[in-house]
VEXDREN-2710 file (C-alpha; in Angstrom, 1 decimal):
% VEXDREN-2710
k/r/px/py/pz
1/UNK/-6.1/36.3/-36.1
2/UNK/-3.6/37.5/-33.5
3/UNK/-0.7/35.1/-33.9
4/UNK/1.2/35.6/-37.9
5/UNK/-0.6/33.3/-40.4
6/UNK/1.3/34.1/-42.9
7/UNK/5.3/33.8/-43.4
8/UNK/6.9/37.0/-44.9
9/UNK/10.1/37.2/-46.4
10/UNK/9.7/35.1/-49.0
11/UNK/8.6/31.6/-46.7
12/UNK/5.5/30.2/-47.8
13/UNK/1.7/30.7/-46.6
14/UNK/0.2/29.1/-43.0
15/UNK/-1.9/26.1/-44.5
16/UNK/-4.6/26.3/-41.5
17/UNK/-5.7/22.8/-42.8
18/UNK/-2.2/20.9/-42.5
19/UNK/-1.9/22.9/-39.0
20/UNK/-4.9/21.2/-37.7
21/UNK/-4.0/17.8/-39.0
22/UNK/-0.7/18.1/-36.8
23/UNK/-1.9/19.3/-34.1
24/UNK/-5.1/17.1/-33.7
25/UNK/-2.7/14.1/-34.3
26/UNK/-0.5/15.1/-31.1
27/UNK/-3.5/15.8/-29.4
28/UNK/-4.9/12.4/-30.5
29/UNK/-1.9/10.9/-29.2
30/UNK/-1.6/12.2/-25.9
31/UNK/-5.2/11.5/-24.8
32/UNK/-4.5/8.2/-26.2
33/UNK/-2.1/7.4/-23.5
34/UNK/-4.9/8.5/-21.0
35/UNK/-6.6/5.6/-21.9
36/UNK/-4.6/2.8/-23.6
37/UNK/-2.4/2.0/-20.3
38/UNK/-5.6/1.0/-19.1
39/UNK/-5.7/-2.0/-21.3
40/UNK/-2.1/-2.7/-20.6
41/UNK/-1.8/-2.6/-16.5
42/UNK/-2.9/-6.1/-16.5
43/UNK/-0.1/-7.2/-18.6
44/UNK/2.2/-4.4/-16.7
45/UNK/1.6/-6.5/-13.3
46/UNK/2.6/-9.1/-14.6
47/UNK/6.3/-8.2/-15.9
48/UNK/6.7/-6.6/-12.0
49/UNK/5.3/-9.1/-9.8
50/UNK/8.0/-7.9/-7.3
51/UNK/6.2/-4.4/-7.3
52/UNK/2.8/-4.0/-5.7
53/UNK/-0.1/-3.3/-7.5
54/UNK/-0.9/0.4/-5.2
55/UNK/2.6/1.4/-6.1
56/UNK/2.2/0.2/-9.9
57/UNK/-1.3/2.3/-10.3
58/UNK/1.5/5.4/-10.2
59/UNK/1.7/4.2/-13.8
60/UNK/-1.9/5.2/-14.4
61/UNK/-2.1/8.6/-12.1
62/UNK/1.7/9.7/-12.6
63/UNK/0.2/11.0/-15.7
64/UNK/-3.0/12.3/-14.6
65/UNK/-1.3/14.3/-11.7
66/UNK/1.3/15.9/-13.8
67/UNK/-1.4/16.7/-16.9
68/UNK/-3.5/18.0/-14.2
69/UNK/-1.0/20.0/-12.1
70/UNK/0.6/21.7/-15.3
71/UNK/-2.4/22.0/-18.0
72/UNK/-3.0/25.5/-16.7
73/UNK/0.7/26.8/-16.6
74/UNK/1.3/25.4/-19.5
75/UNK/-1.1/27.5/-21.4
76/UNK/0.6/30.4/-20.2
77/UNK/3.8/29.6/-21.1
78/UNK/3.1/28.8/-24.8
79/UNK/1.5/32.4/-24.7
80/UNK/4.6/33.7/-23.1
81/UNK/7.8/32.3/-25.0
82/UNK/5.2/31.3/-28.2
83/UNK/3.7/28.8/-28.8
84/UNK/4.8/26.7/-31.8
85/UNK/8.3/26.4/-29.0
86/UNK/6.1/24.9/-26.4
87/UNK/4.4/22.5/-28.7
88/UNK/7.1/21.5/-31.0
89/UNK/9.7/21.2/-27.2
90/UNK/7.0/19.4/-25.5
91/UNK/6.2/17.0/-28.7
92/UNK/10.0/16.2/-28.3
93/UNK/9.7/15.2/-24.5
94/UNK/6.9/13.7/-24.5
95/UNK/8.0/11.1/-27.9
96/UNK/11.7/10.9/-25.6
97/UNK/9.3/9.8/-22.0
98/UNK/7.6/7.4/-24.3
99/UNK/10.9/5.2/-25.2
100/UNK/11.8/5.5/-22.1
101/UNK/9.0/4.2/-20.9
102/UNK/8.7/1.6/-23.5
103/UNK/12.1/0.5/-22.7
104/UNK/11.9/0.6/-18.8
105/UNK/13.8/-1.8/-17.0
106/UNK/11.7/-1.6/-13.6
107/UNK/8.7/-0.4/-12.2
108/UNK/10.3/2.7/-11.0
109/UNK/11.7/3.9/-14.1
110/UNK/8.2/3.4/-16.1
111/UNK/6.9/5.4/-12.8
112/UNK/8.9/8.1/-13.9
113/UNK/8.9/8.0/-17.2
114/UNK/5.2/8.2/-16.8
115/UNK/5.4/11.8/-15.1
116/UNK/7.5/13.0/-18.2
117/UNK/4.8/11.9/-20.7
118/UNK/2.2/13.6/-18.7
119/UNK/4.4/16.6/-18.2
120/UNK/4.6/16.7/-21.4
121/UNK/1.4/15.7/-22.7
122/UNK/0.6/19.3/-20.3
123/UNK/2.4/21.3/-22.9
124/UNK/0.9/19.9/-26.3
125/UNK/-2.7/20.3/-25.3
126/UNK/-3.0/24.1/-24.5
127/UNK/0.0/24.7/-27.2
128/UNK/-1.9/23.0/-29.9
129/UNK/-5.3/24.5/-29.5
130/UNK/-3.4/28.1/-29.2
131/UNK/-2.2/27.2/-32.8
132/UNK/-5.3/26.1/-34.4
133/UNK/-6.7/29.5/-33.1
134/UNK/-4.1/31.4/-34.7
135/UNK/-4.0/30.1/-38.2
136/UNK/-7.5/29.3/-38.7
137/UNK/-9.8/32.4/-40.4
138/UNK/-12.1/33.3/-38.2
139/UNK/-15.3/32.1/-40.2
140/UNK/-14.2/28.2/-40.0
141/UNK/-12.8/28.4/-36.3
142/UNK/-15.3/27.0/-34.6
143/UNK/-15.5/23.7/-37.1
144/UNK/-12.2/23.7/-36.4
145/UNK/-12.0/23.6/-32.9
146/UNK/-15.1/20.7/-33.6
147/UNK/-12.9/18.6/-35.9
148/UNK/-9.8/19.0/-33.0
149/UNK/-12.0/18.0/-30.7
150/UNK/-13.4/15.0/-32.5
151/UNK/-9.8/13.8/-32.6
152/UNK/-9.3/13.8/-28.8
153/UNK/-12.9/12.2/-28.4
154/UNK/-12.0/9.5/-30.8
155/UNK/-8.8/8.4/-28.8
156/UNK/-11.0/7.3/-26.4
157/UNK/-13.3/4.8/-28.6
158/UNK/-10.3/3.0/-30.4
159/UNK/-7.6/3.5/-27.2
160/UNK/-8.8/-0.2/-26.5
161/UNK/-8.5/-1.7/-29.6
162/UNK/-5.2/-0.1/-30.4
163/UNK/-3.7/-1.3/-27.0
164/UNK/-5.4/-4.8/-27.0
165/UNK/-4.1/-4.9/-31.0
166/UNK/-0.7/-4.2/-29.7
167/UNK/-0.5/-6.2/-26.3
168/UNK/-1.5/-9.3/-27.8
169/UNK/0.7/-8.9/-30.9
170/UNK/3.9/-7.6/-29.3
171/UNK/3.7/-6.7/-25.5
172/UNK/2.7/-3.8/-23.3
173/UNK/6.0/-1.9/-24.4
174/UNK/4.7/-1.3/-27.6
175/UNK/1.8/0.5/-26.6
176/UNK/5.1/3.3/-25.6
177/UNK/7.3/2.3/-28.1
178/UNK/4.5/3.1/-31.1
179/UNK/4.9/6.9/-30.0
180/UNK/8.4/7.1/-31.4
181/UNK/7.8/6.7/-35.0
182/UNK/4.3/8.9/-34.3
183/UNK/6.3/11.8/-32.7
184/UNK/8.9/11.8/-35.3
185/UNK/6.7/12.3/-38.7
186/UNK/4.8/14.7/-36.5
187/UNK/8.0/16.8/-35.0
188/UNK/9.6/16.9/-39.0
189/UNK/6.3/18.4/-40.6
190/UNK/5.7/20.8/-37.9
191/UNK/8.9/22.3/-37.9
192/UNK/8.0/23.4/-41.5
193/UNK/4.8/24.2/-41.7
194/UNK/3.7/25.6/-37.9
195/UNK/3.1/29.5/-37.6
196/UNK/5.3/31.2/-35.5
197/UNK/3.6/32.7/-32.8
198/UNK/5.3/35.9/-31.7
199/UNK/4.6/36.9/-28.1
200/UNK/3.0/40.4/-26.4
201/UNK/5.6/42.5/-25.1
202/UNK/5.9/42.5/-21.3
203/UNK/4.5/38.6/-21.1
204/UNK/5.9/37.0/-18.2
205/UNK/6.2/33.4/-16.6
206/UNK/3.8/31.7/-15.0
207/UNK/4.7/31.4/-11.5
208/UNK/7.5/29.1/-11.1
209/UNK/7.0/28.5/-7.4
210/UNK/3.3/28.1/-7.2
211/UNK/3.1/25.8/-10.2
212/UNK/6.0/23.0/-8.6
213/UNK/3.9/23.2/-5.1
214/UNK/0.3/22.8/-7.0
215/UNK/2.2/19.9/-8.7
216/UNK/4.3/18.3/-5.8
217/UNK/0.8/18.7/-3.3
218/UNK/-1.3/17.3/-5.6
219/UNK/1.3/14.2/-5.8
220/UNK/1.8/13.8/-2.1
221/UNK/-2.0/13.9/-1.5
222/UNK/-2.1/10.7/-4.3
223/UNK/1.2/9.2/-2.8
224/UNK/-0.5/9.1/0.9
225/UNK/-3.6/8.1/-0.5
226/UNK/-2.0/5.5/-2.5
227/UNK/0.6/3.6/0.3
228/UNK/-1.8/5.0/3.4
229/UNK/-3.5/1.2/3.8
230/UNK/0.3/-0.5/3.5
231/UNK/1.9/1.8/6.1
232/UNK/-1.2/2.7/8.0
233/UNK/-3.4/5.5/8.0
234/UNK/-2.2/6.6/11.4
235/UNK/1.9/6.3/10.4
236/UNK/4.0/9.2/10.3
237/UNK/4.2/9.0/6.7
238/UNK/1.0/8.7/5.7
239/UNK/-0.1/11.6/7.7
240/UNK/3.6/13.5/7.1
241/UNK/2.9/13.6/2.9
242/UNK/-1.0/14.3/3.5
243/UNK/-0.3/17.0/5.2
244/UNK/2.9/18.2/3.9
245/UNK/0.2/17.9/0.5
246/UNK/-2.4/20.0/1.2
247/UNK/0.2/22.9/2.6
248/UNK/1.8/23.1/-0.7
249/UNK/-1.7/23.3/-2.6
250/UNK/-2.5/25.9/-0.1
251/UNK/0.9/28.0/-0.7
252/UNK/0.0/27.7/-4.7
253/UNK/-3.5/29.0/-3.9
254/UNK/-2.1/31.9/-1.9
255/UNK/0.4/33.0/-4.1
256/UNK/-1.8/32.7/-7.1
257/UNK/-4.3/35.0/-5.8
258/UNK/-1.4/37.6/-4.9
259/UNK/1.0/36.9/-8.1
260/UNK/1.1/38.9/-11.8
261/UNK/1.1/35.4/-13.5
262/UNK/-0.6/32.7/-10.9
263/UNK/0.4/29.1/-11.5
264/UNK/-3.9/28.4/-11.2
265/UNK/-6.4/31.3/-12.7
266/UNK/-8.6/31.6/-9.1
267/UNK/-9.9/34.6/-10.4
268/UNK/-12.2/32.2/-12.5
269/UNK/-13.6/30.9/-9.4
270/UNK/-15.7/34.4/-8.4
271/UNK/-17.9/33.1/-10.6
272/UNK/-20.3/30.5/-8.3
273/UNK/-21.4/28.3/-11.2
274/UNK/-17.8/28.0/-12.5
275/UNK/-16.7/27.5/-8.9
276/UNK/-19.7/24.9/-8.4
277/UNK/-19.0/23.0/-11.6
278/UNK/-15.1/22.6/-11.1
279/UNK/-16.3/20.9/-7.7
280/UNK/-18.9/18.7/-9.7
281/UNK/-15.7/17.5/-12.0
282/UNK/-13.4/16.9/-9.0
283/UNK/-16.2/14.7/-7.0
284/UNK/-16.9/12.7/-10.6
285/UNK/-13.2/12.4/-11.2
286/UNK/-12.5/10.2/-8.5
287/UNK/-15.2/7.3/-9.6
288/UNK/-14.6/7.8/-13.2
289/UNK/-10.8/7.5/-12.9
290/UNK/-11.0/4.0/-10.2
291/UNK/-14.1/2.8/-12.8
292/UNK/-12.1/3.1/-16.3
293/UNK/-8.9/1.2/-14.2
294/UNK/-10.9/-1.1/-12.5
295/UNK/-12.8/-2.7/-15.8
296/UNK/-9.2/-4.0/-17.8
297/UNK/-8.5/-5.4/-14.6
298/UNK/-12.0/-6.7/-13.8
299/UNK/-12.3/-8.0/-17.3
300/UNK/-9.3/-10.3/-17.3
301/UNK/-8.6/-11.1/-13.4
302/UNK/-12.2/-12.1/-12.8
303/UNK/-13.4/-12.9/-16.0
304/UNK/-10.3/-14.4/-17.1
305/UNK/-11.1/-12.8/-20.6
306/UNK/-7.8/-12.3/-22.8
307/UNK/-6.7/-8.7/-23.7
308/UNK/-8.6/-8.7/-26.8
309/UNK/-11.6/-9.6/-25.4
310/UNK/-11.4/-7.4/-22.7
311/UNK/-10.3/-4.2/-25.4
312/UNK/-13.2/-5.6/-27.7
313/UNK/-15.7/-5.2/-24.2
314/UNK/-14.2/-2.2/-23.3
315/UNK/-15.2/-0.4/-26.7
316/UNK/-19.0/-0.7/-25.6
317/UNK/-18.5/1.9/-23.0
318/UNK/-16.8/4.2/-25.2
319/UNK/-18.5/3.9/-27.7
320/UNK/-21.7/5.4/-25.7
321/UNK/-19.8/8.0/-24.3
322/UNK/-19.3/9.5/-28.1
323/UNK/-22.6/9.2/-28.7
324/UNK/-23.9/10.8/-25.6
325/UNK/-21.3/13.0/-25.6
326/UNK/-22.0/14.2/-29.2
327/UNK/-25.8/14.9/-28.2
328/UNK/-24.6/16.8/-25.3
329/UNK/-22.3/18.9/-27.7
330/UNK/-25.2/19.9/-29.6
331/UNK/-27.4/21.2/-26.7
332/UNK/-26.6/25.0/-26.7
333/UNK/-29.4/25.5/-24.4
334/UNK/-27.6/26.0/-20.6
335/UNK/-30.7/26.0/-18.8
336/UNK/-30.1/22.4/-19.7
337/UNK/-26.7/21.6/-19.4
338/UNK/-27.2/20.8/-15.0
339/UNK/-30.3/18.2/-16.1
340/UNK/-27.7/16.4/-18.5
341/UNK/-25.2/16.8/-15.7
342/UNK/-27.4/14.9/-12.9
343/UNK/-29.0/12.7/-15.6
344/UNK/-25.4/11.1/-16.5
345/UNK/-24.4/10.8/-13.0
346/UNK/-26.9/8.8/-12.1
347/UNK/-26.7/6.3/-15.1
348/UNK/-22.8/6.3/-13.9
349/UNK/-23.5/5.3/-10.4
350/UNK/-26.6/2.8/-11.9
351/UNK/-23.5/1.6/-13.6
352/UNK/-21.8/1.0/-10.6
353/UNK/-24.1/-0.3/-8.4
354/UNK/-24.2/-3.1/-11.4
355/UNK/-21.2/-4.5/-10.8
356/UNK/-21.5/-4.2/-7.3
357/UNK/-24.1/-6.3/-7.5
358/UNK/-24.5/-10.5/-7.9
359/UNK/-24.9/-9.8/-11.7
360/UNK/-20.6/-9.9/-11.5
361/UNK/-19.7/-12.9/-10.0
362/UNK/-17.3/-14.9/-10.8
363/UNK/-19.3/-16.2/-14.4
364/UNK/-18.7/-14.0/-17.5
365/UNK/-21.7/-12.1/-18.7
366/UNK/-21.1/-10.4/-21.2
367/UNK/-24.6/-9.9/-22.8
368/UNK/-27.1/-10.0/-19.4
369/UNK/-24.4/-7.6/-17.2
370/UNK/-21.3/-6.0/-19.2
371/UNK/-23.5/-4.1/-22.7
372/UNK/-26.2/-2.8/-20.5
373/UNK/-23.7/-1.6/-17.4
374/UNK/-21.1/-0.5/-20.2
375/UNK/-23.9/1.4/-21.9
376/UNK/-25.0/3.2/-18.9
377/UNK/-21.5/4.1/-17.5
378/UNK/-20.1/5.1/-21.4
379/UNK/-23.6/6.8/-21.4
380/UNK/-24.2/8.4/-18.2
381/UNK/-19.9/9.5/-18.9
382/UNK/-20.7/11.1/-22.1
383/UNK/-23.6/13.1/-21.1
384/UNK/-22.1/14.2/-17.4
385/UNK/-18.5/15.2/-18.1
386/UNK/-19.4/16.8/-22.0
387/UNK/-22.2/19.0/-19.9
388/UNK/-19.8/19.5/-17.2
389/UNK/-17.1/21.3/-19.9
390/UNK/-20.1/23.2/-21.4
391/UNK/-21.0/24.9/-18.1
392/UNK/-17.3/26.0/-17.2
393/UNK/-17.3/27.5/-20.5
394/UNK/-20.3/29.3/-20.7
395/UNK/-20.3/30.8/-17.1
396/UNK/-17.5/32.9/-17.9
397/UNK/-16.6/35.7/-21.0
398/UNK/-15.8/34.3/-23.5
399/UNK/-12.3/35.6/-24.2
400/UNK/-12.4/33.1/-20.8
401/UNK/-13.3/30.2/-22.8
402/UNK/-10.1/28.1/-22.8
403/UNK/-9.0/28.8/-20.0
404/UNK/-12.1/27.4/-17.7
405/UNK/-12.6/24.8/-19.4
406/UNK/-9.0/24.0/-19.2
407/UNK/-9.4/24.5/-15.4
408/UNK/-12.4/22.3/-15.5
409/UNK/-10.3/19.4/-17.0
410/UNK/-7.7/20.4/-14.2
411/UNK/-10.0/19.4/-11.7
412/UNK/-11.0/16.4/-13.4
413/UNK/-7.6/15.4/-13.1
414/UNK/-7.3/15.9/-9.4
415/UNK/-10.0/14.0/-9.1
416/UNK/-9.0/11.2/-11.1
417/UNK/-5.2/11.0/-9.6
418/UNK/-6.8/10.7/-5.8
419/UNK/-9.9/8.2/-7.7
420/UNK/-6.7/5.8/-9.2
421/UNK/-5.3/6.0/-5.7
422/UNK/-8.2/5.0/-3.9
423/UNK/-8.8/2.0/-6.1
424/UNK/-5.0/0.8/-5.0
425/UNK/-6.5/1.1/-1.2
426/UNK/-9.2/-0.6/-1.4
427/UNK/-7.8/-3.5/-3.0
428/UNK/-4.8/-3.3/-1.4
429/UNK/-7.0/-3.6/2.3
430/UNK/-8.3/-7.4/1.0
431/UNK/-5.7/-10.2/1.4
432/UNK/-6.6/-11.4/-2.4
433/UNK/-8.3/-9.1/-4.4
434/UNK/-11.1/-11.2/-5.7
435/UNK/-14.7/-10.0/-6.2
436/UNK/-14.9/-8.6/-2.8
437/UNK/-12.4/-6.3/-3.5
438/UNK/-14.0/-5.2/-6.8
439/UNK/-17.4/-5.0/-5.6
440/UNK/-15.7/-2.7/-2.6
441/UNK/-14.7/-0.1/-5.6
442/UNK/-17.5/-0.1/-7.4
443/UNK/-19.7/0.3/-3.9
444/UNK/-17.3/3.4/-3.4
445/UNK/-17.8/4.3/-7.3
446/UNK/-21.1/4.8/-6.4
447/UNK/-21.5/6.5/-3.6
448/UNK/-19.1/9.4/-4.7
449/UNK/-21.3/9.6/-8.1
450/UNK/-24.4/10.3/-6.0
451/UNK/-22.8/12.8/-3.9
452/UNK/-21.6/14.5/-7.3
453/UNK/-25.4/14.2/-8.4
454/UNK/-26.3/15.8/-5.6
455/UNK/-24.1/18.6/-5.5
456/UNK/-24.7/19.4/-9.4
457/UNK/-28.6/19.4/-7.9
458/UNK/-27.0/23.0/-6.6
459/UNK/-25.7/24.2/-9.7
460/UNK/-26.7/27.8/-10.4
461/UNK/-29.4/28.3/-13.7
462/UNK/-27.1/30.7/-16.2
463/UNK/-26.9/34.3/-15.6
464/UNK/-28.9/36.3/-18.7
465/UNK/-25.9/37.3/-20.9
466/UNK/-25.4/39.2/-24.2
467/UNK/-25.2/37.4/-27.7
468/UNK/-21.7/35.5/-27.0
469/UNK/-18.9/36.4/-29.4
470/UNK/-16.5/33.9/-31.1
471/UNK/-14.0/32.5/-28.2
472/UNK/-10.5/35.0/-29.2
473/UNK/-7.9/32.7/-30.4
474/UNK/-5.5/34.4/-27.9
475/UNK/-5.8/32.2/-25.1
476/UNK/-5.0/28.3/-25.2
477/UNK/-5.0/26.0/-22.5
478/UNK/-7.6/23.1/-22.6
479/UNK/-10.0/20.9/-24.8
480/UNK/-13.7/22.4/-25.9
481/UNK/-16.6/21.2/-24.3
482/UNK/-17.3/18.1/-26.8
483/UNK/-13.7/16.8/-26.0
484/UNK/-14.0/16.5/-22.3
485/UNK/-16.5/14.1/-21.8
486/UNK/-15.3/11.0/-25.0
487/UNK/-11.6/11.9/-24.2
488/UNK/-11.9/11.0/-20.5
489/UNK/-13.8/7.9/-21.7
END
């Protein structure tokens, strides 16, 4: 163990056991609020009908952008100024962006109080896996890591009943307002019973610079992606934030590959496979993301189907995705992993050509065109996404573990913040956004799941390697290879 696991000076013993129970229940909560808005932004419409729906999906990807643009930095930091500080600091923003957001009085300030939870949420995750590394002997690591893990995953199966629970009982506030209480039990027993990690000498900063223009690009690319159909593709603005976008993600690029402690690891990408795979989770991202928005939405729009009933349909999808996802986890083999990879695709975009089809129409289905296109989405989810996280780990050393798989859920992100925008375009392009509209996203679902398929078909077999070692529990900054696929369900 490289981080102290035991107090000296008379303060009790690290209980590895109680560490993981803290740290698995912020984790459990932050993934949670990757999924349960979901549920909500039907009833979130509805209390702005003054805002329009492309500027409210900023609810959904103001989250995803700013997990995604500081999950990597973050890591480094909580290795740099220690790590029970970042998690117990960002634990404390992220409960504080959660009554704000719970109490927001307009769109805009949910908007933004969105962005602080996922800011936030940025610092917990890499924080609290760096934690359960450094208390844990290393004999049980590894089922701990598993039983971390398992908490993320689950999130994602009972994130719809929890938020249906709580939006039919109370309102959509309360699926913010529940993080309070949460974050306080959590924030009084870490502060006694967290290790304190004590930093290397000479650790510096992640790049301060590089990380606010990965961050700001990736959030202009969304914004133009996002308004583009209301102010015109061709308008100044449109092309003005695209542009201004991809400059900044270029300047972060640049200056990572140049600076002692880059903002994004792009050393990670010499390796092809990694490089490969990262694209794979980007291209899947964007239908995943517009999919898991577009069924709440679906479900009681279309359908008419009341919040319950849509979180009770909901759970068919996730639960297949922790089943699939827990028979990917135990596939070791990685001559595999790119057959499980193409395999889930295509039950994801079999899913989607589904509901693109006359099988959704205006009459509920539930039975004859929800279970089978739920299990094959949930399924095809599971099985692409889990695989996906296995690859980026295992194409690199393994003292390289966390930090490409961390960068694999990065480009997840990406992918999902631009997928949640382009949901808001399409609809935003009909006049009503009937079942033309959906059938237009789930068309566009599809296609971008095949071309994913297709370039996972390219995915290099695994290099012959050595016996791998035990990942170090030095380096933090994303979820293990089980986690990625049920938590993005």
């Amino acid at each position: 163990m490289s981080d102290t696991s035991q107090q000296t000076g008379g303060q009790p013993q690290v209980n590895p056991g109680l560490v993981l129970l803290l740290c698995s229940g912020a984790t459990f909560m932050a993934f949670l609020d990757l999924s349960v808005v979901n549920i909500a932004f039907p009833e979130i419409i509805k209390a702005f009908p003054e805002t329009t729906m492309a500027n409210l999906t900023w609810v959904v990807s103001g989250y995803a952008v700013m997990f995604a643009a500081l999950l990597t930095p973050a890591g480094r930091l909580a290795d740099t100024v220690g790590r029970a500080k970042v998690f117990l600091g960002s634990l404390v923003g992220f409960t504080l962006a959660s009554l704000l957001c719970g109490a927001a009085p307009s769109a805009n300030w949910l908007i933004i109080g969105r962005f602080l939870q996922g800011a936030m949420a940025a610092g917990m995750i890499p924080a609290a896996l760096g934690l359960i590394m450094a208390a844990t002997p290393l004999p049980q690591l590894m089922k701990a890591i598993g039983a971390w893990s398992a908490a993320a995953g689950f999130s994602a199966v009972i994130g719809p009943v929890i938020g249906g629970l709580l939006v039919d009982h109370f309102s959509w506030r309360s699926v913010f307002y529940i993080n309070g209480p949460i974050g306080l039990i959590l924030l009084v027993a870490g502060l006694r019973a967290l290790p304190r990690h004590l930093p290397p000498a000479g650790s510096k900063l992640p790049d301060p610079v590089g990380t606010v223009a990965f961050a700001v690009g990736v959030a202009f690319v969304v914004a133009a992606l996002t308004e583009g159909d209301s102010w015109g593709w061709a308008d100044a603005r449109t092309l003005g934030l695209l542009i201004c976008g991809l400059a900044l993600g270029l300047v972060a690029l640049l200056r990572s590959q140049k600076h002692e402690a880059p903002a994004i690891d792009t050393g990670l990408w010499k390796s092809r496979r990694f490089a490969r795979t990262n694209l794979v989770a980007s291209i899947f991202g964007v239908s995943m993301f517009a999919w898991l928005l577009a069924g709440p939405l679906w479900a009681t729009q279309i359908w008419g189907w009341s919040i319950m009933q849509a979180a009770g349909a909901l759970s068919v999808g996730a639960v297949a995705s922790m089943i699939t996802s827990t028979v990917a986890g135990r596939i070791s083999d990685g001559s595999k992993h790119r057959v499980l990879v193409v395999l889930g695709l295509l039950m994801f975009a079999a899913c989607t050509a589904m509901q693109a089809s006359a099988l959704f129409g205006t009459e509920p289905r539930f039975w004859s065109a929800w279970v089978p296109s739920g299990i094959l989405g949930g399924g095809g989810l599971g099985f692409a996404a889990t695989a996906l996280s296995s690859i980026a780990a295992t194409s690199l050393p393994p003292v390289r573990f966390a930090a490409g798989v961390g960068m694999n859920l990065t480009s997840r992100q990406v992918g999902g913040a631009i997928g949640t925008a382009g949901l808001a375009a399409i609809m935003a392009s009909y006049a009503k956004p009937g079942v033309d509209a959906f059938h237009a996203v789930y068309i566009a679902c599809t296609v971008v799941s095949v071309v994913a398929a297709l370039v996972a078909l390219t995915l290099p077999d695994p290099a012959p390697a050595p016996a791998q070692a035990q990942p170090q529990p030095q380096s933090a900054g994303s979820e293990s290879p089980s986690t990625a696929g049920a938590a993005g369900a």
